[in-house]
N, C-alpha and C positions, 0 to 999 in steps of 0.2 A: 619629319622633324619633331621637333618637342612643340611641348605646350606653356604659353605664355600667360598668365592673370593680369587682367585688366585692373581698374581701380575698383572695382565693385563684386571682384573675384569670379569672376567667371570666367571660363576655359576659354580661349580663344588660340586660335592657331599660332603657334611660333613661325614669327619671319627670320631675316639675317639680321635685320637691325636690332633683335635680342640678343645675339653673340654677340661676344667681346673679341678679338684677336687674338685672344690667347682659347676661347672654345673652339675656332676654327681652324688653327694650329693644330688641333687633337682632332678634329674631324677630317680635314686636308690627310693627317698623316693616315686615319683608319682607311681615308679613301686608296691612299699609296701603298700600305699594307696590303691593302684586298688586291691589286695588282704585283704585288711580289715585290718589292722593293726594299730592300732589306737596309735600308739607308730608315726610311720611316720604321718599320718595327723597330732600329735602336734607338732612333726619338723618341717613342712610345715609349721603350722602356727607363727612358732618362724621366720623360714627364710623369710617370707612373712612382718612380723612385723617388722623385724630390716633389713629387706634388707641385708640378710647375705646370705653365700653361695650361690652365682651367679641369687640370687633371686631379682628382683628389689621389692621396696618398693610399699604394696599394701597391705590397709590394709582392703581392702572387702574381698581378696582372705585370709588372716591371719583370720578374721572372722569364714569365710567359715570354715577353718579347725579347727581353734579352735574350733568353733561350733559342728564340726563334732567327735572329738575327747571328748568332753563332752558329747555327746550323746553315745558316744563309752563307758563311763566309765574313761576317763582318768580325773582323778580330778584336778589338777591341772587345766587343759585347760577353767574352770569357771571362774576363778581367769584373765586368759591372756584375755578371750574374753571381759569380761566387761575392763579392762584397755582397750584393743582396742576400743569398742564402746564408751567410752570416749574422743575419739578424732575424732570422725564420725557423719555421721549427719543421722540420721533417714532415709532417700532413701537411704545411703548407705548401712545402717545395713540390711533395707529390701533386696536391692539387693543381700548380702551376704546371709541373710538366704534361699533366691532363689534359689541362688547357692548350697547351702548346700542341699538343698529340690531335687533337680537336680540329685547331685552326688547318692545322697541315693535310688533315685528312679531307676537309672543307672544301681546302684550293687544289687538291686534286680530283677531288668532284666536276669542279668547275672546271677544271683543263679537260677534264674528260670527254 
């Protein structure tokens, strides 16, 4: 997990009770990502898009999963990924499909 500051600022271990329900919404979905679920990568890519549930705004990583959720099947996520790339610049996009190239190559590893 992460790392929590006490009052006297010293590292001490992150529990649950430092999440909020909207950081475990984003960690629940990475969990579901990492088992293929291509239902979670287009959450991923919604929360990454609108900076929602304790995701900050990032819209290479919203890419990525849209990206990845369209490849998945989820139709919708064609629709969300060109609106994202519409406000991206070309090395972004590429770095996002990078990423997406990454994760896929990752979970074939892992099947393997």
């Amino acid at each position: 997990m992460g790392t929590a500051w006490n009052n006297e600022y010293r590292a001490m271990p992150a529990t649950a009770a430092d999440f909020t329900a909207e950081d475990m919404f984003v960690a629940e979905c990475l969990a579901a990502a990492a088992q293929g679920d291509c239902s979670a990568y287009f959450d991923l890519g919604v929360a990454f898009s609108t900076g929602s549930h304790g995701a900050t705004c990032d819209l290479i990583e919203a890419h990525k999963w849209f990206n990845l959720a369209a490849v998945a099947g989820f139709e919708e996520a064609n629709t969300c990924r060109s609106e994202v790339a519409d406000d991206m610049t070309a090395r972004e996009i590429s770095e996002a499909q990078r990423r997406a190239r990454e994760w896929l190559a990752a979970s074939n590893r892992k099947a393997a």
